[in-house]
C-alpha positions in Angstrom: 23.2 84.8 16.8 24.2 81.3 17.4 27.5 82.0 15.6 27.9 84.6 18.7 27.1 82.2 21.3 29.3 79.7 20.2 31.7 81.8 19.7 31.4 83.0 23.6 31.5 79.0 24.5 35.0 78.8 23.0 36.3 81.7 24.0 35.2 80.2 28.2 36.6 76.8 27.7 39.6 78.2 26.5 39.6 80.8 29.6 38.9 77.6 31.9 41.7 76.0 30.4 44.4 78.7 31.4 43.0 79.5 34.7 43.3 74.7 35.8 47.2 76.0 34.6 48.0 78.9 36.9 45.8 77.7 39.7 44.5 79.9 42.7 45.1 79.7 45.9 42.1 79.9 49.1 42.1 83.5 48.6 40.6 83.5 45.4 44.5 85.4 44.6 46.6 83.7 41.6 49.3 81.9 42.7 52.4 82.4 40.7 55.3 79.8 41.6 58.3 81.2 40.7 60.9 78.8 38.3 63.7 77.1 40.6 66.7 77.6 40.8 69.7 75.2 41.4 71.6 76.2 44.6 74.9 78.2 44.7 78.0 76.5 46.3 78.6 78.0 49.4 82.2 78.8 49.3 84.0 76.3 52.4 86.7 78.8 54.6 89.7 78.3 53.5 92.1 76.2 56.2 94.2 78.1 58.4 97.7 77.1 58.4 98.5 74.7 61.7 100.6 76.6 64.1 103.3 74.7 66.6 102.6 74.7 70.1 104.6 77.3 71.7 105.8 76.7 75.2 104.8 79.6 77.8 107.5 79.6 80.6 105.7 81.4 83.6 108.8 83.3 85.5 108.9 82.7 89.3 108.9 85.8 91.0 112.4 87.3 92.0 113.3 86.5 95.4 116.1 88.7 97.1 118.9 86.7 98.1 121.8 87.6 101.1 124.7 87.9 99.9 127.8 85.6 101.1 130.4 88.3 102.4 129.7 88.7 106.1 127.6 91.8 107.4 129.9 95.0 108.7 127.1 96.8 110.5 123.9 96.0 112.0 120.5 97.7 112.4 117.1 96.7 114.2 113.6 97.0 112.6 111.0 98.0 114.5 107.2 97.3 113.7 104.6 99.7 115.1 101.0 99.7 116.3 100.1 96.1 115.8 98.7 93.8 116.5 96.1 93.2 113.7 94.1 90.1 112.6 96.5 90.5 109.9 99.7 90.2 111.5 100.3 87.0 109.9 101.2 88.5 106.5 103.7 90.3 108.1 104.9 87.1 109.9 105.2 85.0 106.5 107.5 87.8 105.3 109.8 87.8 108.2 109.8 84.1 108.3 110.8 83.8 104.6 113.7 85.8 105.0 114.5 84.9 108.4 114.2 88.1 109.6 113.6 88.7 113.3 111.9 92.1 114.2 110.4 94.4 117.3 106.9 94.8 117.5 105.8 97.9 119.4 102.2 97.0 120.2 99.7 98.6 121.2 98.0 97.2 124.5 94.4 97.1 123.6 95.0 95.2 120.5 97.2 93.1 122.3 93.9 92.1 124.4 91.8 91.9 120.9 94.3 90.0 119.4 95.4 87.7 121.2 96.2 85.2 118.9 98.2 87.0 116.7 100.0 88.8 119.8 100.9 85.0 120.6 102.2 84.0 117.0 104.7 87.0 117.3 105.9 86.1 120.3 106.1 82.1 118.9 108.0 83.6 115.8 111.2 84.6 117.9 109.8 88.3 117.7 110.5 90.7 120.1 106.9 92.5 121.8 107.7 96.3 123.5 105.3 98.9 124.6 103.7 101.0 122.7 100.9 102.7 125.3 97.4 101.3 125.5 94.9 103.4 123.5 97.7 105.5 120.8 97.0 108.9 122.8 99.1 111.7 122.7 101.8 111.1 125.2 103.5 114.6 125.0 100.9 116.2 126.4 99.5 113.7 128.5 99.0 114.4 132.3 101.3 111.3 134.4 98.6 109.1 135.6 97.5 109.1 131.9 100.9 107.9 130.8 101.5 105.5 133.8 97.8 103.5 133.5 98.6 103.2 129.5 101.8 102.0 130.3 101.2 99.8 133.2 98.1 98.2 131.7 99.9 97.9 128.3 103.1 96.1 130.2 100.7 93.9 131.8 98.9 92.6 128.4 102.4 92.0 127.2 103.3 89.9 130.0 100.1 87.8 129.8 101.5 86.5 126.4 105.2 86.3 127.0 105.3 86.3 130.4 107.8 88.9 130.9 107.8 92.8 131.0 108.9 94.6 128.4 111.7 96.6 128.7 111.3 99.5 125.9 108.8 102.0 125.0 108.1 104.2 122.1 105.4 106.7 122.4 102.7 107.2 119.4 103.2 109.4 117.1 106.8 110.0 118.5 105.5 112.8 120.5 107.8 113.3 124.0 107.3 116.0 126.8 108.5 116.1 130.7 105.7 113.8 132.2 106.4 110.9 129.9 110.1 111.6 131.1 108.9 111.2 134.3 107.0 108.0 134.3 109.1 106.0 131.9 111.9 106.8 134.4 109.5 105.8 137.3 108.6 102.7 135.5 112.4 101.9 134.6 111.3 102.1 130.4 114.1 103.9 128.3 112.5 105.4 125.2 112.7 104.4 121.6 112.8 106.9 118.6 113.9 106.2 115.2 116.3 107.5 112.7 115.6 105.3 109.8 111.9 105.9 109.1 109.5 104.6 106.5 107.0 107.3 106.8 104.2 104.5 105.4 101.7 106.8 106.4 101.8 108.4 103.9 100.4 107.1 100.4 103.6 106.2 99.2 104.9 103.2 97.0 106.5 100.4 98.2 110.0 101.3 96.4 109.8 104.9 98.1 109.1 103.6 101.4 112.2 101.1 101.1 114.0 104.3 99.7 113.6 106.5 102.6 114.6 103.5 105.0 118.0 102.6 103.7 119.0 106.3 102.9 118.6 106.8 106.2 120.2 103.6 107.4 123.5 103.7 110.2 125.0 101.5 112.1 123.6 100.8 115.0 120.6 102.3 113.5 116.6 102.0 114.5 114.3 101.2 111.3 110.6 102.7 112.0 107.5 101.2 110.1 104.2 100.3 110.9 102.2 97.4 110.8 98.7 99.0 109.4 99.7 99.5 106.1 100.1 95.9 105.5 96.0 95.2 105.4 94.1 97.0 102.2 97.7 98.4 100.7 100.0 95.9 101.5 102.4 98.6 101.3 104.6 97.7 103.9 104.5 94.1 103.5 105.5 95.0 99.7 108.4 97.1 101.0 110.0 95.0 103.1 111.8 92.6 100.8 113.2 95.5 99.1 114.8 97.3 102.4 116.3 93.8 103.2 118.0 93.4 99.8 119.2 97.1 99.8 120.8 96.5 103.4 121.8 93.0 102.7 123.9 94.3 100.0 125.2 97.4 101.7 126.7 95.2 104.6 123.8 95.3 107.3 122.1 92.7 109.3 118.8 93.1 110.6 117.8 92.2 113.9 115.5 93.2 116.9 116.3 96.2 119.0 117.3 93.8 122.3 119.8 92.2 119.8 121.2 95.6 118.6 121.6 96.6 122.7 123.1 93.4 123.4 125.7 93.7 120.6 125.9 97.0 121.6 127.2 96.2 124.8 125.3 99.2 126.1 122.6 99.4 129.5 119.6 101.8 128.2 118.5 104.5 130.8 115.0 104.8 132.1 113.2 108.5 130.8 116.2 108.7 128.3 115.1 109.3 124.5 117.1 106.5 122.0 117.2 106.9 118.0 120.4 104.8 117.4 122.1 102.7 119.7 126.0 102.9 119.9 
């Protein structure tokens, strides 16, 4: 019996022993700690290969240039339904290629506008009538016509302080009674046979292509001044038409230019899309 006991003694030391070598942790769990390891090298990215600083040459934008030889024919551009609180863009065009135009305005914007109606006339510009409110003046009844027109001369006048002395009527839309008053008020008529059609949603390129196909001497050009705010067509278009009829032999001037050169008196009530 003893023999046993003592051999139970022996066998708990020696259990003791093993367990002060492993050690436990606060959960009463064995903790086993794995063996280290020496680190692997982290393999450094290989250097790129320097590259030369390359020089970026930004090209300025293409500006159309007149040509030398003397112009053979001459044509007037015309500028519709202005003015706008963004006339000015139009303006900065014209002055950069020193192109002088007619603006038919429109007489109530003339009397929002103001400001810009002024710069037009300060840029050398030429300001004709273009009826007050944009109705229909084909089918208008005369005292219709004659208040738009009178009240629309009269706006005019306040800026440059003279009359104007041609009309178009919106939409080129004619009948007898605007005949009748434009005759009464001493206005020949203005039409157009070299027209933009920038109405329509058209690119810039297609709106200087249906201008200077259609371009004569002695001709009228027809665009409008609207289509310069959001789409900037118009404004896009217009350095295109001036190269195109620079290079074909045209100068470009205002419609009182083109009557003067002319040599020509316009009738009253008389219906003009070329002059000469």
């Amino acid at each position: 019996m003893k023999k046993l006991i003592g051999l139970l003694l022996v066998l708990l030391l020696v259990f003791a022993a093993c367990s002060n070598e492993v050690g436990e942790d606060d959960g009463g769990y064995v903790a086993v700690t794995a063996p280290e390891e020496s680190p692997e090298e982290v393999p450094t990215p290989k250097e790129l290969p320097e590259v030369e600083d390359i020089e970026v040459i930004e090209e300025e934008p293409v500006r159309i240039q007149r040509p030398d030889a003397e112009p053979t024919m001459v044509i007037a551009l015309t500028i519709d339904d202005g003015p706008f609180s963004y006339t000015y863009r139009l303006l900065d065009i014209l002055e950069e290629y020193d192109v002088r135009a007619t603006f038919f305005v429109i007489g109530r914007h003339v009397q929002n506008q103001q400001e810009q109606a002024r710069l037009i006339h300060e840029a050398g510009h030429e300001l004709a009538n273009h009826s007050w409110a944009h109705n229909n003046m084909g089918s208008a009844d005369p005292d219709l016509i004659r208040t738009e027109l009178e009240d629309t001369s009269a706006a005019i006048r306040e800026i440059t302080g003279e009359d104007p002395i041609f009309f178009r009527a919106p939409n080129l839309n004619y009948g007898a009674n605007l005949t009748e008053v434009t005759t009464e008020l001493g206005l020949p008529i203005i039409g157009a046979d070299a027209i933009g059609q920038d109405w329509n949603d058209i690119a810039p390129d297609r709106i200087a292509a249906n201008v200077v196909n259609a371009a004569t001497d002695g001709g009228i050009i027809l665009l409008h001044e609207q289509f310069s705010a959001s789409t900037l067509r118009t404004k896009e278009a217009l350095p295109l038409i001036f190269g195109e009829l620079w290079n074909a032999g045209f100068e470009i001037i205002t419609l009182g230019e083109l009557v003067e050169r002319r040599g020509v008196e316009l009738q009253p009530g008389v219906l003009y899309n070329r002059i000469g």
